[in-house]
C-alpha positions in Angstrom: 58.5 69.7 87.7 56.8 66.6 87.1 53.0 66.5 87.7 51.2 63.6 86.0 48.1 63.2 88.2 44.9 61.4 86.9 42.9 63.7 88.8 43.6 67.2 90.4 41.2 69.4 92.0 42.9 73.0 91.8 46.7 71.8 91.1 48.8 73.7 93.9 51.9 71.8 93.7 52.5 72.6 89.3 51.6 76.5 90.4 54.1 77.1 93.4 56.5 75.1 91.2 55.8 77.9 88.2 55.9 80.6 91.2 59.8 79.5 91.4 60.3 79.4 87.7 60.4 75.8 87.0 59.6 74.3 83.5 56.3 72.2 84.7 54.9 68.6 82.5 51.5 67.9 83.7 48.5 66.1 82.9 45.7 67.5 80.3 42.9 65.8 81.6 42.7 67.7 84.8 42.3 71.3 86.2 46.3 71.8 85.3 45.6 73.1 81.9 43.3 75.6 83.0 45.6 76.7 85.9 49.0 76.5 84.1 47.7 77.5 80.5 50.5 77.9 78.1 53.4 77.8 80.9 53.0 73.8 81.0 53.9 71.3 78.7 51.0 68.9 78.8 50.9 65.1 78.2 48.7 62.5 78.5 48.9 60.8 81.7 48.1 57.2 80.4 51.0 57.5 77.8 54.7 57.2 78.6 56.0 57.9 75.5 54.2 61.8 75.9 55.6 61.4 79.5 59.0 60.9 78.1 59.2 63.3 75.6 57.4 66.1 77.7 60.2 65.7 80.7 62.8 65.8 77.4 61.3 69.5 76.1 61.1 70.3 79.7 64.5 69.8 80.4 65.4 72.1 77.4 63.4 75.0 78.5 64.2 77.6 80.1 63.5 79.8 83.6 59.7 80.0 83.6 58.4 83.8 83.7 55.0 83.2 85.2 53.8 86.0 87.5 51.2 84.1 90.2 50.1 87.2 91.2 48.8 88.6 88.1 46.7 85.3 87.4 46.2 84.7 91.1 44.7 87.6 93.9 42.0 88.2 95.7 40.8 91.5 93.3 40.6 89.5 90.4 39.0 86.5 91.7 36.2 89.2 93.5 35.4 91.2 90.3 35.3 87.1 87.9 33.0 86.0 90.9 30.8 89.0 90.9 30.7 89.0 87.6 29.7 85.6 86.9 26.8 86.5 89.9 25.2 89.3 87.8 25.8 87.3 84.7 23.3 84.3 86.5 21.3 86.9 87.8 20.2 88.4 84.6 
């Protein structure tokens, strides 16, 4: 999966693509680095050459093994935001 974007607010598209197990080249200057963390191979946007060579390693990869539930639910997102509340709060 192929997601150079210049911007990107949260990045659904690169996580349902990981959700299925597919090898994901995405921009580093957005929010897809903090979403997709180590899972994507991340290129500049601006530069074709880091295009080309990041859809080349992607094509070589293999079956991604990224659980979406363990990064993504509604328990862990409560207890980050509470604790980022008591953290301001102090």
């Amino acid at each position: 999966f192929v997601f150079p974007s210049f911007y990107e607010g949260f990045g659904f598209p690169p996580l349902e693509a990981m959700s299925q197990g597919s090898p994901i080249v995405a921009s580093l200057n957005s929010s897809i680095s903090e979403i997709c963390g180590e899972q994507a191979i991340l290129i500049d946007p601006y530069n074709i050459y880091e295009l080309k060579q990041g859809i080349k390693e992607g094509l070589k990869k293999e079956k991604n093994n990224f659980n979406i539930e363990e990064k993504f639910n509604w328990e862990r997102t409560a207890r980050e935001t509470l604790s980022l509340f008591s953290e301001i709060l102090r």
